[in-house]
C-alpha positions as CSV (number, residue, x, y, z in Angstrom):
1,X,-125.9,-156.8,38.0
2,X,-124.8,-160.4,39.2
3,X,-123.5,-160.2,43.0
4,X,-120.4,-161.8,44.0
5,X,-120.0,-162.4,47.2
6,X,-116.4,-163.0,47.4
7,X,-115.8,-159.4,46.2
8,X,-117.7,-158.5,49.5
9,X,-114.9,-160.4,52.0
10,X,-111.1,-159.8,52.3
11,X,-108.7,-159.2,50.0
12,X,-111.2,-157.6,47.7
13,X,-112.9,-155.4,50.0
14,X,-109.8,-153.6,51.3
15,X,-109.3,-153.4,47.1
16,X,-112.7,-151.3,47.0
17,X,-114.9,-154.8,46.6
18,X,-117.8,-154.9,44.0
19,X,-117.8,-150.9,43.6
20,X,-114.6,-150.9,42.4
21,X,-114.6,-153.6,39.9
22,X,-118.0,-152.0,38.3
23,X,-116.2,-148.5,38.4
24,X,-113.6,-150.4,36.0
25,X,-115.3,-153.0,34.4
26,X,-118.7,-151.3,34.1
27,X,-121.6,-153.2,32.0
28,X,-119.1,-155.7,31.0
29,X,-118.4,-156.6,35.4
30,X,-121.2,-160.0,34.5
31,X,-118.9,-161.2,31.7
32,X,-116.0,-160.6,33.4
33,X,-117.3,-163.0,36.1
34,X,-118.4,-165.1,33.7
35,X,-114.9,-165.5,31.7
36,X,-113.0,-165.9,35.6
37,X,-115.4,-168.4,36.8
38,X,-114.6,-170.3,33.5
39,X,-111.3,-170.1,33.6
40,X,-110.8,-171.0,37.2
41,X,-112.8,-174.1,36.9
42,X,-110.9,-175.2,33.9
C-alpha cells in the first residue's frame, strides 16, 4: 500500500484519514491515488 501523507493531516484525518479511504476503496486505494494525482495535475 502507497502512503499518502495528506490523508494523515486535516480535513482527511477528522474524515477517518488513510483507514477510511482503504475501508472504501480497498486494493483499488493505489489507483485511486493514481487517477486523483493525474487528474489534479492536469
Amino acid at each position: 500500500m502507497r502512503h499518502c501523507r495528506s490523508l494523515g493531516k486535516m480535513p482527511f484525518d477528522g474524515k477517518g484519514g488513510i483507514g477510511q479511504m482503504y475501508k472504501l476503496f480497498g486494493d483499488r486505494m493505489d489507483d485511486v491515488i493514481d487517477e486523483l494525482n493525474e487528474a489534479l495535475a492536469a
